[in-house]
NUBA-759174 format. One record per atom (N, C-alpha, C): residue number from 1; residue in three letters; atom name; x, y, z. Coordinates in nm, 4 decimals. Layout:
residues N
seq / type / atom / x / y / z
NUM / Ala / CA / X / Y / Z
...
//
This chain:
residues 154
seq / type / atom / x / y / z
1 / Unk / N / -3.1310 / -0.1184 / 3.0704
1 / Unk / CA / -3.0030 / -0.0622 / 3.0350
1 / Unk / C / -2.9457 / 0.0094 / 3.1567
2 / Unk / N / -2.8167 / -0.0369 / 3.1949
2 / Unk / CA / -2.7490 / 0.0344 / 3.3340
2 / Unk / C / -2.7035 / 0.1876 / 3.2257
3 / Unk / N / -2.6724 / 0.3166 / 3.3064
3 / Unk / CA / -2.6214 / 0.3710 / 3.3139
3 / Unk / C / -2.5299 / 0.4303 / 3.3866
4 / Unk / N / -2.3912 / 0.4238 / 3.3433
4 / Unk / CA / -2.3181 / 0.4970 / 3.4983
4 / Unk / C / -2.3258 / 0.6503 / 3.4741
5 / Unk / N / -2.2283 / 0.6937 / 3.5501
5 / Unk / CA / -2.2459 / 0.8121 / 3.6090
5 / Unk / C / -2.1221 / 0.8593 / 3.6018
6 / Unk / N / -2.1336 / 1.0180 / 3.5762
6 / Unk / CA / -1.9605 / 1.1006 / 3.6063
6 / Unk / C / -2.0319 / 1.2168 / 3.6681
7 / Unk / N / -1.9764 / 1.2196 / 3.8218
7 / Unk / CA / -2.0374 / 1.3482 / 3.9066
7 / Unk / C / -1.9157 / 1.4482 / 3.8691
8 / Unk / N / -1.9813 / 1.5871 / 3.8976
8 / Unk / CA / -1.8982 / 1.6985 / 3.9427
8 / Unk / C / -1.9445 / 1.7271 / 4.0176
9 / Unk / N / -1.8782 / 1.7690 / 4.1374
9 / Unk / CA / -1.9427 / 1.8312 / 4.2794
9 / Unk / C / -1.8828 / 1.9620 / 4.2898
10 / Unk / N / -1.9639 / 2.0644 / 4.2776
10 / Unk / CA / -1.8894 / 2.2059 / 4.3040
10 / Unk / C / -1.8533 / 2.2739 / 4.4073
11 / Unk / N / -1.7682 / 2.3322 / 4.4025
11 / Unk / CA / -1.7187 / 2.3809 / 4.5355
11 / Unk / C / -1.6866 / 2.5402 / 4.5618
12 / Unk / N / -1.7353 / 2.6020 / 4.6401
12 / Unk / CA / -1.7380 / 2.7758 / 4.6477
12 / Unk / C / -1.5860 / 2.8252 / 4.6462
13 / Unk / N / -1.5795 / 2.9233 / 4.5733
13 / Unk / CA / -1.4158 / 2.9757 / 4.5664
13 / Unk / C / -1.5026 / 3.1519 / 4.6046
14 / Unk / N / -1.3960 / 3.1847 / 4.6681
14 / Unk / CA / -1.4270 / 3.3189 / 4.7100
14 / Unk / C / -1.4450 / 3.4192 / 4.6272
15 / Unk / N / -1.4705 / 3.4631 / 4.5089
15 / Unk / CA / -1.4758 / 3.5730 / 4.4521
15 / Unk / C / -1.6062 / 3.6199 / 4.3528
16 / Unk / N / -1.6476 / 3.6865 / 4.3524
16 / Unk / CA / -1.8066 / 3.7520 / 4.2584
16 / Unk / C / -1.8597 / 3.6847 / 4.1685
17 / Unk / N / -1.9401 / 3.6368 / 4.1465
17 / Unk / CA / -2.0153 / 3.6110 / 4.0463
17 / Unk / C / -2.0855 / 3.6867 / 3.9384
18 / Unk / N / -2.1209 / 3.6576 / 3.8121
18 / Unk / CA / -2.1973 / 3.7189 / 3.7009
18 / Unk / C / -2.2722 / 3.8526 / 3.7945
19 / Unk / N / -2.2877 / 3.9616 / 3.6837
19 / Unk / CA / -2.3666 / 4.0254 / 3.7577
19 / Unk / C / -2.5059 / 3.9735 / 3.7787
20 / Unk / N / -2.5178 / 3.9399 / 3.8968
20 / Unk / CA / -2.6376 / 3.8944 / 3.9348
20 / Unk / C / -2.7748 / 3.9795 / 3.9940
21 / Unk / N / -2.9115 / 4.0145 / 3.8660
21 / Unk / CA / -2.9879 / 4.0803 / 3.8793
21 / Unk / C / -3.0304 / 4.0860 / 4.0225
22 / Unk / N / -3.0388 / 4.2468 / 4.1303
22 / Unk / CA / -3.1017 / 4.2079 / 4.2524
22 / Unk / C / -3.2568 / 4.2005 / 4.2298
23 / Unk / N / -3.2755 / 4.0418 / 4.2046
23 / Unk / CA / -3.4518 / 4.0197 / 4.2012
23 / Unk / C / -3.4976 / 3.9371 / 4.2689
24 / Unk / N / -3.6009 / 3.9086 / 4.2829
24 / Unk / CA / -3.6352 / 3.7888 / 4.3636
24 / Unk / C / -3.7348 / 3.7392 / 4.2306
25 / Unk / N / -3.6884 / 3.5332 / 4.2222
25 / Unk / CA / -3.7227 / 3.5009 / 4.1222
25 / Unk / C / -3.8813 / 3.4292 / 4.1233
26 / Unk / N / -3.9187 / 3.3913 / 4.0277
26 / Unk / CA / -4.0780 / 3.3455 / 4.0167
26 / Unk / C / -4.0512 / 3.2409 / 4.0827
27 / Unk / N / -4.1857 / 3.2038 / 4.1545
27 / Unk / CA / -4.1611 / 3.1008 / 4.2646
27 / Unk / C / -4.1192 / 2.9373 / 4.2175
28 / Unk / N / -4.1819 / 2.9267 / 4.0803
28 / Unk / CA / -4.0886 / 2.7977 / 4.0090
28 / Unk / C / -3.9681 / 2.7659 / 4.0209
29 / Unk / N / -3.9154 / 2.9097 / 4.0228
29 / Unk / CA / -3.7500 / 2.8725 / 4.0008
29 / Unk / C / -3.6750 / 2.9495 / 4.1546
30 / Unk / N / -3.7401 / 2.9768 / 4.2603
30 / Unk / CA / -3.7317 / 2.9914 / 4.3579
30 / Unk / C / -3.5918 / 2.8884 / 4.4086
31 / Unk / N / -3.6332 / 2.7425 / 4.4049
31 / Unk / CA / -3.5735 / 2.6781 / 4.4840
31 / Unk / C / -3.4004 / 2.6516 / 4.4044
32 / Unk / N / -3.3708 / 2.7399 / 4.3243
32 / Unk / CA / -3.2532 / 2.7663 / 4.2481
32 / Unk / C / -3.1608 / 2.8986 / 4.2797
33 / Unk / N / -3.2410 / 2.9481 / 4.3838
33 / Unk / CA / -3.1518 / 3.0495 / 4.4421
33 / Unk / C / -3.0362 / 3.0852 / 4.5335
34 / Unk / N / -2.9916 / 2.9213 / 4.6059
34 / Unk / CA / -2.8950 / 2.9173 / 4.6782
34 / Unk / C / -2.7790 / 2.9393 / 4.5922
35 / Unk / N / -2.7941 / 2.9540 / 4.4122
35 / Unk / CA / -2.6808 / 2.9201 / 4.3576
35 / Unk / C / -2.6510 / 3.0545 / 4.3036
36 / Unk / N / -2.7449 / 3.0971 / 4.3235
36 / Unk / CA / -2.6985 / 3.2613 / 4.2562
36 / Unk / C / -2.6105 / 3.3660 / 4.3600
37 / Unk / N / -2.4972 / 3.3888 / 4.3163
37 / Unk / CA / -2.3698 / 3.4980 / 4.3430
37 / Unk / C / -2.2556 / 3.4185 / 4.3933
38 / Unk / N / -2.2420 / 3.2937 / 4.3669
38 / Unk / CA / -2.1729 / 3.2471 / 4.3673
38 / Unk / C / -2.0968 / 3.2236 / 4.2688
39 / Unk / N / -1.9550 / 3.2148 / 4.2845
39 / Unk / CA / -1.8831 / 3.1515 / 4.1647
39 / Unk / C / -1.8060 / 2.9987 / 4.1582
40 / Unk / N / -1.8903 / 2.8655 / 4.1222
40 / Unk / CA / -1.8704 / 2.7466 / 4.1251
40 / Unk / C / -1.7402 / 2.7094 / 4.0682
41 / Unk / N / -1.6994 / 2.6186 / 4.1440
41 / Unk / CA / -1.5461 / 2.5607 / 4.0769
41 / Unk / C / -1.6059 / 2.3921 / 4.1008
42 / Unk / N / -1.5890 / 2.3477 / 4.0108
42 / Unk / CA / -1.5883 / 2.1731 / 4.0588
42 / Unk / C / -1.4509 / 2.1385 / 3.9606
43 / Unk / N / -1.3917 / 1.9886 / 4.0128
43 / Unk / CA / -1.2948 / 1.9583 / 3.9225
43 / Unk / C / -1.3536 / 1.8448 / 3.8932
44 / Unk / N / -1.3108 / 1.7676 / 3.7453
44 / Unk / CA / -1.3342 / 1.6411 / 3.6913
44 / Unk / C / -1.2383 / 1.5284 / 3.7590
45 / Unk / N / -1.3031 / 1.4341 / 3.7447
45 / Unk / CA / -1.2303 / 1.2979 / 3.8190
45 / Unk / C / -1.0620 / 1.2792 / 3.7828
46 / Unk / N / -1.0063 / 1.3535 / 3.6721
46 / Unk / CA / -0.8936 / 1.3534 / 3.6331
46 / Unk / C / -0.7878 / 1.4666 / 3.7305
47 / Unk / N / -0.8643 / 1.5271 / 3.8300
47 / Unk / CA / -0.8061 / 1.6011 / 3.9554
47 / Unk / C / -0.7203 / 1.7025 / 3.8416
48 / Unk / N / -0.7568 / 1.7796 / 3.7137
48 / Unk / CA / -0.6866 / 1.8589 / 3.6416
48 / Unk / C / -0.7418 / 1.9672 / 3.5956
49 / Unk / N / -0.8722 / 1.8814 / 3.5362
49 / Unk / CA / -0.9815 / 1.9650 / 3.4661
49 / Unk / C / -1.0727 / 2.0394 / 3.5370
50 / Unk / N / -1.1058 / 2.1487 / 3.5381
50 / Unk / CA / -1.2148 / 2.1699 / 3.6135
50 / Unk / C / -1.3292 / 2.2708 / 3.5429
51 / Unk / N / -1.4612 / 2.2483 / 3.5798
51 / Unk / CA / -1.6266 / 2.3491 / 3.5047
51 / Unk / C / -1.5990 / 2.4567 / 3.5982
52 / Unk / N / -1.6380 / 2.5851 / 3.5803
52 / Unk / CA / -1.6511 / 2.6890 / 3.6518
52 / Unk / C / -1.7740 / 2.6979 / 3.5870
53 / Unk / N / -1.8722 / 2.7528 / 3.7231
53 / Unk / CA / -2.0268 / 2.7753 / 3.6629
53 / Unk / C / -2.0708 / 2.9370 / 3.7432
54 / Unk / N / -2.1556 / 2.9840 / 3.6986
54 / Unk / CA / -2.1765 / 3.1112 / 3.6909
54 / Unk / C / -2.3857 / 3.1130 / 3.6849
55 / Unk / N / -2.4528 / 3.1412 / 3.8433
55 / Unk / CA / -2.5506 / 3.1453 / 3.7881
55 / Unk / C / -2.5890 / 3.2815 / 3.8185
56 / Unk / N / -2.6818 / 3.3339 / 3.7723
56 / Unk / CA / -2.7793 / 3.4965 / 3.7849
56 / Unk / C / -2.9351 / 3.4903 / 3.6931
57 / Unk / N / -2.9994 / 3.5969 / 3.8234
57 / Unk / CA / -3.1498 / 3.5871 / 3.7847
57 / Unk / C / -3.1256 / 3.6780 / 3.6037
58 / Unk / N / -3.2159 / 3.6289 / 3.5182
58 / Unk / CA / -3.2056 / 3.7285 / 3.4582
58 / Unk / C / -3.3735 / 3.7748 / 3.3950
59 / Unk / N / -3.3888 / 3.9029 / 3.3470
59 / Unk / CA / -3.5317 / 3.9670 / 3.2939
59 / Unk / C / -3.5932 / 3.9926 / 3.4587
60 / Unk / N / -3.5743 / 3.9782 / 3.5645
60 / Unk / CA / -3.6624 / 4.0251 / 3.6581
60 / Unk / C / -3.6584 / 3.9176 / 3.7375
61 / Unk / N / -3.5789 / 3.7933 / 3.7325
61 / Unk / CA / -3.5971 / 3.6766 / 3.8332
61 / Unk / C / -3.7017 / 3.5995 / 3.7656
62 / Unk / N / -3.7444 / 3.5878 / 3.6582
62 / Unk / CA / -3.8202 / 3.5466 / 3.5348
62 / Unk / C / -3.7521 / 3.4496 / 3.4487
63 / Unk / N / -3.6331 / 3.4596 / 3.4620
63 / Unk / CA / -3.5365 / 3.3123 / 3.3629
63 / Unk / C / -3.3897 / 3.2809 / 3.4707
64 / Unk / N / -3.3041 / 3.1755 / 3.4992
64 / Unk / CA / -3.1999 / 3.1541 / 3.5156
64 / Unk / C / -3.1370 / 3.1228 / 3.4600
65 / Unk / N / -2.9673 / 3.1458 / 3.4007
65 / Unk / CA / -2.8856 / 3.2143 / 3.3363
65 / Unk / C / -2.7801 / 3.1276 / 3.4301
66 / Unk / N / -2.6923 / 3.0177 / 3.3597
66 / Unk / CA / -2.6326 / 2.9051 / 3.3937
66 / Unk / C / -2.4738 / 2.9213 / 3.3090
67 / Unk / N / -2.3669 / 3.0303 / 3.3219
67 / Unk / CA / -2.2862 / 3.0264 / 3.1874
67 / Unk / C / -2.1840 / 2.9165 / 3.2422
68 / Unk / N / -2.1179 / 2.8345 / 3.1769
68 / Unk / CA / -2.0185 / 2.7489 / 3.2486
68 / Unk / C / -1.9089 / 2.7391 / 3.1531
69 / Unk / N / -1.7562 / 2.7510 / 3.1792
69 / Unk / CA / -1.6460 / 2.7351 / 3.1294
69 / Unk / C / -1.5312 / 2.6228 / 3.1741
70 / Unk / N / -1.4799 / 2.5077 / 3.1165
70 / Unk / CA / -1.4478 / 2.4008 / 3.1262
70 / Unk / C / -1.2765 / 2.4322 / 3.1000
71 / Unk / N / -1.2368 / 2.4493 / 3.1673
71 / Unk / CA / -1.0668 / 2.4724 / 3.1783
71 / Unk / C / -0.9865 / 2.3614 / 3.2269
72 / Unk / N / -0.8503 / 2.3812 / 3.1047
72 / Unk / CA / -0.7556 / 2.2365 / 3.1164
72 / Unk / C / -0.6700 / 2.2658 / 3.2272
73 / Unk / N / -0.5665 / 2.1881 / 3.2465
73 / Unk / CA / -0.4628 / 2.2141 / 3.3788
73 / Unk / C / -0.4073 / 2.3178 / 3.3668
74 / Unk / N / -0.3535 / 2.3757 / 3.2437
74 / Unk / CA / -0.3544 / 2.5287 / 3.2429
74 / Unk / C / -0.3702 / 2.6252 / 3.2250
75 / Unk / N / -0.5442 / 2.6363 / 3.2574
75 / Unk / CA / -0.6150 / 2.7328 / 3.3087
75 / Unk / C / -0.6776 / 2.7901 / 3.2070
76 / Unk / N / -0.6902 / 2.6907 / 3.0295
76 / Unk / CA / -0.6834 / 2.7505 / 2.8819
76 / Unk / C / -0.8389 / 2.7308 / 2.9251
77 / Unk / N / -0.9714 / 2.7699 / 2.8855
77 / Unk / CA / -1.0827 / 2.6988 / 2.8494
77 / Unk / C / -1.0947 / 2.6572 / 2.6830
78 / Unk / N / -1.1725 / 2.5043 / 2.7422
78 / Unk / CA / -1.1369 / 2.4531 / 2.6243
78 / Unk / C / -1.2758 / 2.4109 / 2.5613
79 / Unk / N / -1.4131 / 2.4610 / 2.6652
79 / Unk / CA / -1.5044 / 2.4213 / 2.6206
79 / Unk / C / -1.5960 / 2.5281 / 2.7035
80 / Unk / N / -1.7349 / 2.5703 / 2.6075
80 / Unk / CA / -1.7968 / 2.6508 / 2.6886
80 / Unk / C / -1.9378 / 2.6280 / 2.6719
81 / Unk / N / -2.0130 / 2.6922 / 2.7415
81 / Unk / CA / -2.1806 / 2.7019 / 2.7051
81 / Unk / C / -2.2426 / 2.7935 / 2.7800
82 / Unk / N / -2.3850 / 2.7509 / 2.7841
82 / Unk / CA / -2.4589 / 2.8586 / 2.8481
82 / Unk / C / -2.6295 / 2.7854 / 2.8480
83 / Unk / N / -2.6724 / 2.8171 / 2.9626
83 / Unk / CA / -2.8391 / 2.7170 / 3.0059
83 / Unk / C / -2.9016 / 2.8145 / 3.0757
84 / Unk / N / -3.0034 / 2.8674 / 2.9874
84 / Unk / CA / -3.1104 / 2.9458 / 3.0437
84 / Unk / C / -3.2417 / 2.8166 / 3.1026
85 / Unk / N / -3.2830 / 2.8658 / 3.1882
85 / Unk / CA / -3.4014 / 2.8030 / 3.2682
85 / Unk / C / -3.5203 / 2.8770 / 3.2502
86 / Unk / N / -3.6491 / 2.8771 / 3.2578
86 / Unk / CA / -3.7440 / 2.8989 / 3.2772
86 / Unk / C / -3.8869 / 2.7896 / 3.3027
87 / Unk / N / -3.9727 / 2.8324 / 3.3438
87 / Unk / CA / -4.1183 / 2.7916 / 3.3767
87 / Unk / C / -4.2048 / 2.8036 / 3.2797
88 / Unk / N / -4.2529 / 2.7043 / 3.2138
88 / Unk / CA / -4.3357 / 2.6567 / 3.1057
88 / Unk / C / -4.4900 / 2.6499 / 3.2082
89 / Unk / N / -4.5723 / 2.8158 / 3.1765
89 / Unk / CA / -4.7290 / 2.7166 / 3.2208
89 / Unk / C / -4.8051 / 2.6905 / 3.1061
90 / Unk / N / -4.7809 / 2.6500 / 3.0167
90 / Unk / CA / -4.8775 / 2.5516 / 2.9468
90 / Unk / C / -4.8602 / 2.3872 / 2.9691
91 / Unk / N / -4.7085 / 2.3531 / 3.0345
91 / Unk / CA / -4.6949 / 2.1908 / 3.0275
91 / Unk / C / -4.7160 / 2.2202 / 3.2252
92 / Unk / N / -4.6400 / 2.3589 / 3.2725
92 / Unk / CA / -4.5923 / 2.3520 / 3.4279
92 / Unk / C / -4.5028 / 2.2455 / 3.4441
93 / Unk / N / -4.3994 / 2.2616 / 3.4077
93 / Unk / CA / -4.2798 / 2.2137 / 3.4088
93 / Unk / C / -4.1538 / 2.3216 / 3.3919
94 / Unk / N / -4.0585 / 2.2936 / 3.4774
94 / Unk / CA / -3.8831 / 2.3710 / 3.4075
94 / Unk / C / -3.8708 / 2.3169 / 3.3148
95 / Unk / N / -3.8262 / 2.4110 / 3.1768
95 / Unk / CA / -3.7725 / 2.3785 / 3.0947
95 / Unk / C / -3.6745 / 2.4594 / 3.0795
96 / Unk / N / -3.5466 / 2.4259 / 2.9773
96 / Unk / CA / -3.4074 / 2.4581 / 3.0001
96 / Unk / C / -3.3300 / 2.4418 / 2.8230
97 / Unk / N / -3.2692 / 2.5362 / 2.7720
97 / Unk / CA / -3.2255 / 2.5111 / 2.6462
97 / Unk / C / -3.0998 / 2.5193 / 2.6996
98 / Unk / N / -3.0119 / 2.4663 / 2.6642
98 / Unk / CA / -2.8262 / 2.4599 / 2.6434
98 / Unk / C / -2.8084 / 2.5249 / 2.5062
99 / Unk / N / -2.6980 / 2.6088 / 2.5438
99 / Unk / CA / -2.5816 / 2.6209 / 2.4054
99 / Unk / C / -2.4263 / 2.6414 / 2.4249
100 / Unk / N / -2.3701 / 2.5277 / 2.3068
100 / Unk / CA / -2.2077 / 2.5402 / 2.3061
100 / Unk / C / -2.1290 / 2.6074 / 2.2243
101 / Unk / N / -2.0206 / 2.6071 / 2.2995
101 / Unk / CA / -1.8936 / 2.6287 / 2.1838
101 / Unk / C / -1.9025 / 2.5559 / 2.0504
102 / Unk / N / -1.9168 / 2.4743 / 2.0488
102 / Unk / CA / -1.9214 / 2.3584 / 1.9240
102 / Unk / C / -2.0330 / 2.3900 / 1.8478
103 / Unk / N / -2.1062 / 2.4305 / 1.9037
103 / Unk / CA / -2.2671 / 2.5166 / 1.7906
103 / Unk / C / -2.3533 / 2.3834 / 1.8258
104 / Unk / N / -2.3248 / 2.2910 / 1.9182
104 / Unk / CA / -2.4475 / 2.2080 / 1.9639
104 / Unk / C / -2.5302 / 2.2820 / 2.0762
105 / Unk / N / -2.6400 / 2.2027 / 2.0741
105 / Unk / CA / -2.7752 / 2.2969 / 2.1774
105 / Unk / C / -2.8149 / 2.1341 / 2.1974
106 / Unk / N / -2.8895 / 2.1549 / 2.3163
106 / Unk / CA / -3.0142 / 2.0183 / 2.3974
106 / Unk / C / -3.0977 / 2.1488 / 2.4355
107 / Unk / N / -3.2189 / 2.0828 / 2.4426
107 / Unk / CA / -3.3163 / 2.1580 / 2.4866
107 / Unk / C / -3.4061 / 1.9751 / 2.5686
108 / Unk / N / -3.4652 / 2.0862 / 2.7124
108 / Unk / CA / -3.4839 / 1.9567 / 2.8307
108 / Unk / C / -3.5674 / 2.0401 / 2.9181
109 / Unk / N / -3.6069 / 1.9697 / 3.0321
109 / Unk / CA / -3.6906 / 1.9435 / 3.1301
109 / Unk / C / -3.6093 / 1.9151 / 3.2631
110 / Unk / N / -3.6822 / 1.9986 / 3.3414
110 / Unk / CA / -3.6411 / 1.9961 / 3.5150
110 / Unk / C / -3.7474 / 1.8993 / 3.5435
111 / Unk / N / -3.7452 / 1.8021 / 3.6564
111 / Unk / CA / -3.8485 / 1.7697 / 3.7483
111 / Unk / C / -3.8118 / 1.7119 / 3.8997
112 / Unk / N / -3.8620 / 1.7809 / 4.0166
112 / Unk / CA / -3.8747 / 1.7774 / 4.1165
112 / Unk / C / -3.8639 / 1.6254 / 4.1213
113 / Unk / N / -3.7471 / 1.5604 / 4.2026
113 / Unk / CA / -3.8079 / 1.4268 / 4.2470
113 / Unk / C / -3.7293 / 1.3766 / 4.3824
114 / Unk / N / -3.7919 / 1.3041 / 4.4664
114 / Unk / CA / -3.7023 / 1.2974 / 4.6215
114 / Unk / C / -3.5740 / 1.3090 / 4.6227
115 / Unk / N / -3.4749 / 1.2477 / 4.5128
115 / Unk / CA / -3.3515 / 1.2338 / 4.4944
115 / Unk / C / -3.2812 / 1.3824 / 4.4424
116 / Unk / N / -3.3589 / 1.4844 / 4.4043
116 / Unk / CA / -3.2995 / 1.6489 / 4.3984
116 / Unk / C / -3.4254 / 1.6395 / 4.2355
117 / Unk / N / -3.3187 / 1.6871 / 4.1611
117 / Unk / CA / -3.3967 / 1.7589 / 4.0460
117 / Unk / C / -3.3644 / 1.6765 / 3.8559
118 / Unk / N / -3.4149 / 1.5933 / 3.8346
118 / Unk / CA / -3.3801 / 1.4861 / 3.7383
118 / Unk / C / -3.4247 / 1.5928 / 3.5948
119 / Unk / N / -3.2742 / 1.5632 / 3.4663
119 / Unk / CA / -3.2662 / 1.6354 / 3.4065
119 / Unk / C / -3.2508 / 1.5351 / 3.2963
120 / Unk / N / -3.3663 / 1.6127 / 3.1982
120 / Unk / CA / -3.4113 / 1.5351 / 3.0714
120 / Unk / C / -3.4060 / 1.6088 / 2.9807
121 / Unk / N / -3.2996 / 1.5519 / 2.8375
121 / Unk / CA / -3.3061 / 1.6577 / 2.7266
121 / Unk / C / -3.2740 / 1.5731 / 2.5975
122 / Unk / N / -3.3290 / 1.6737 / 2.5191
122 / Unk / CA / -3.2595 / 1.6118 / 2.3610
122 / Unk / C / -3.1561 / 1.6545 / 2.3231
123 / Unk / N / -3.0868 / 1.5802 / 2.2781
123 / Unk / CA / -2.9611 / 1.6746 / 2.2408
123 / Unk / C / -2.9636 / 1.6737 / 2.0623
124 / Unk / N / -2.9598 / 1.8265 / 2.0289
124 / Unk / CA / -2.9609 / 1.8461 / 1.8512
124 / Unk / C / -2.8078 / 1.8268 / 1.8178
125 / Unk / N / -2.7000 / 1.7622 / 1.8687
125 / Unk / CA / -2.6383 / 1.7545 / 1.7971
125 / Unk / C / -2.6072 / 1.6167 / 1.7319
126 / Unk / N / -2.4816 / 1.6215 / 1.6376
126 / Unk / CA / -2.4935 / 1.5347 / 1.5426
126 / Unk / C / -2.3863 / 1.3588 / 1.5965
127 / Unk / N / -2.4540 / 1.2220 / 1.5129
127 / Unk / CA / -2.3921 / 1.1734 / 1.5855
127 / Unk / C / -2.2081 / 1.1600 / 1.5929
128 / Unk / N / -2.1471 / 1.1097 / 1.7227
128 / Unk / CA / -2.1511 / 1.0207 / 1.7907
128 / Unk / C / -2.2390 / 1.0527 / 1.8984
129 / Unk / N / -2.2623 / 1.1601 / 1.9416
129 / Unk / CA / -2.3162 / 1.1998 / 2.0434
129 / Unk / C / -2.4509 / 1.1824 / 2.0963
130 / Unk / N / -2.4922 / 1.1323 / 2.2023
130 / Unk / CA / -2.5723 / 1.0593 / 2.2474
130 / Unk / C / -2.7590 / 1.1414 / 2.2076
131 / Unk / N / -2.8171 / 1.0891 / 2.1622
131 / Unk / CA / -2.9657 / 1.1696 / 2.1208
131 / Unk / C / -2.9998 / 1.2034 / 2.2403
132 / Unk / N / -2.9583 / 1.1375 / 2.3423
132 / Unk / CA / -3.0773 / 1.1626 / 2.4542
132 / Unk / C / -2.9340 / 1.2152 / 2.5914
133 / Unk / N / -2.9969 / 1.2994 / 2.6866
133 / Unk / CA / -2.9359 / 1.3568 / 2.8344
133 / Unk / C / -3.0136 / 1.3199 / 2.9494
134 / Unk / N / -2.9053 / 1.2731 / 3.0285
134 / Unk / CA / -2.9964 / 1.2545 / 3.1547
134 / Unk / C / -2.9389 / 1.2709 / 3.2658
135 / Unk / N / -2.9981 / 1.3038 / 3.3625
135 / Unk / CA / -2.8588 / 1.3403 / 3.4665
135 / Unk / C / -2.9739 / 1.3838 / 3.5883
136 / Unk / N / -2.8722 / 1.4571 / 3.7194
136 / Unk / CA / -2.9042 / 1.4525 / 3.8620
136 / Unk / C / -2.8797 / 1.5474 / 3.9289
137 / Unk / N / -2.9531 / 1.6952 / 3.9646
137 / Unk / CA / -2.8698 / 1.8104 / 4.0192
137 / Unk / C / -2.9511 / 1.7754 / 4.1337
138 / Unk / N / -2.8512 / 1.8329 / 4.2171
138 / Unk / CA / -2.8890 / 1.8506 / 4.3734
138 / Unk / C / -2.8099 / 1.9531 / 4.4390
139 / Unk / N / -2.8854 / 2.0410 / 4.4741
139 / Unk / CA / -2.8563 / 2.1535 / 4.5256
139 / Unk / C / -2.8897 / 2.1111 / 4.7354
140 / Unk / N / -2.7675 / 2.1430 / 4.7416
140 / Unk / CA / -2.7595 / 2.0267 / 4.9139
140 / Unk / C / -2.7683 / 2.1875 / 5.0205
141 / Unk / N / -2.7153 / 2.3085 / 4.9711
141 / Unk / CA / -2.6901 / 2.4283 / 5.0446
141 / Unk / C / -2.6356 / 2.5379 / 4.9770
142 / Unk / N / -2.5981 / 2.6604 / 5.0425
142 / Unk / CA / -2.5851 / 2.7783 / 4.9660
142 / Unk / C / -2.4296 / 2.6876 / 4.9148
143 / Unk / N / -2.3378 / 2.6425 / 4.9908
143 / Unk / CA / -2.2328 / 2.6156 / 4.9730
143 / Unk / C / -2.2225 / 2.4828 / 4.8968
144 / Unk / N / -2.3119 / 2.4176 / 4.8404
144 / Unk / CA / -2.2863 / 2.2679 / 4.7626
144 / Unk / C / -2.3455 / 2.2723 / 4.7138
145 / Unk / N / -2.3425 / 2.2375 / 4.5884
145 / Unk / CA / -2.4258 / 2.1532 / 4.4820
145 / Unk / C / -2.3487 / 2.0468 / 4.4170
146 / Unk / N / -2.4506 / 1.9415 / 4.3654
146 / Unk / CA / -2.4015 / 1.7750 / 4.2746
146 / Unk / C / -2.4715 / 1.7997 / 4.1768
147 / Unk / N / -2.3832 / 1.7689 / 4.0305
147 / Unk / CA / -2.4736 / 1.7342 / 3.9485
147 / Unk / C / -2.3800 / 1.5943 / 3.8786
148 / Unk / N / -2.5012 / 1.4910 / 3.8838
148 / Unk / CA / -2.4677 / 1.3108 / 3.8269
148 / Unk / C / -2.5318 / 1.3455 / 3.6801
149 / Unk / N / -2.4777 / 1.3332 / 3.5134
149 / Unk / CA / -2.4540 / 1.2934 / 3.4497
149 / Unk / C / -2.4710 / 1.1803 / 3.4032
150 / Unk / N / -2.5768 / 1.1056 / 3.3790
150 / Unk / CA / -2.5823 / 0.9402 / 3.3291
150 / Unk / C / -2.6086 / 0.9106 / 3.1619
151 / Unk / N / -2.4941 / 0.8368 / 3.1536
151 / Unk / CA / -2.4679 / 0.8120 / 2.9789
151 / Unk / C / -2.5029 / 0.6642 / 2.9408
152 / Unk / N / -2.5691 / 0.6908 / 2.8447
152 / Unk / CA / -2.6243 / 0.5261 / 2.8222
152 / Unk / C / -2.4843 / 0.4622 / 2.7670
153 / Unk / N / -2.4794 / 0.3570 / 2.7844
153 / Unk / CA / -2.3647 / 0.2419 / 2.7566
153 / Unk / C / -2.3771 / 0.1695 / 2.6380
154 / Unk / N / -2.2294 / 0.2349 / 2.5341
154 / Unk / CA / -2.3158 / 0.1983 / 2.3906
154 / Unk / C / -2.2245 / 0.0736 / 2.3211
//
């Protein structure tokens, strides 16, 4: 089964981010720190829409704290959520719950792989919406990050 892809690539806008705990985080989630105090802007392929993302350590640098707000061309948000991260040592794996505006949640898995960080989840909500998430973050520098999105073709 092909899957394509819808990237957002974010881009640094000058102004503060979430209050972001001064911690230094557990070394699992270490390599997620270029993204904290920043405040992300990416736009959608429709050059209108754009995610604003928001990350900060939170409990001690012990969980990451992902809030993101999805705003139309004028500037309304029209969709929201929120993705805590943490380090599972009973599997030793990232794991990651989502929650929306819409009262849907996925709950998923980080894993390290040459291509950046491949993202696996279930999604509890109801259908049309796809059972399964899969997608592609790559964190390139303090100033870039990609995340690829791949939707099965139904």
């Amino acid at each position: 089964m092909r899957l394509p892809s819808v990237s957002l690539a974010a881009l640094v806008l000058a102004f503060p981010a979430l209050t972001a705990e001064p911690a230094s985080p557990i070394p699992a989630l270490e390599p997620f720190a270029p993204l904290i105090g920043t405040v992300w802007v990416g736009t959608f392929p429709d050059g209108k829409t754009t995610d604003t993302q928001e990350f900060a350590w939170v409990y001690g640098g012990k969980f990451l704290r992902n809030v993101h707000r999805v705003r139309n061309a004028a500037g309304e948000v029209v969709y929201e959520g929120e993705t805590i991260y943490a380090w599972d040592p009973k599997t030793e794996t990232i794991v990651w719950w989502y929650w929306n505006a819409t009262g849907g949640f996925i709950t998923g898995t980080l894993t390290k792989t040459d291509e950046g960080w491949r993202v696996d989840g279930d999604n509890h909500a109801p259908p049309p919406q796809p059972e399964k998430v899969r997608g592609l973050l790559r964190i390139r520098s303090k100033r870039e990050w990609e995340s690829v999105q791949y939707f099965p073709e139904g």
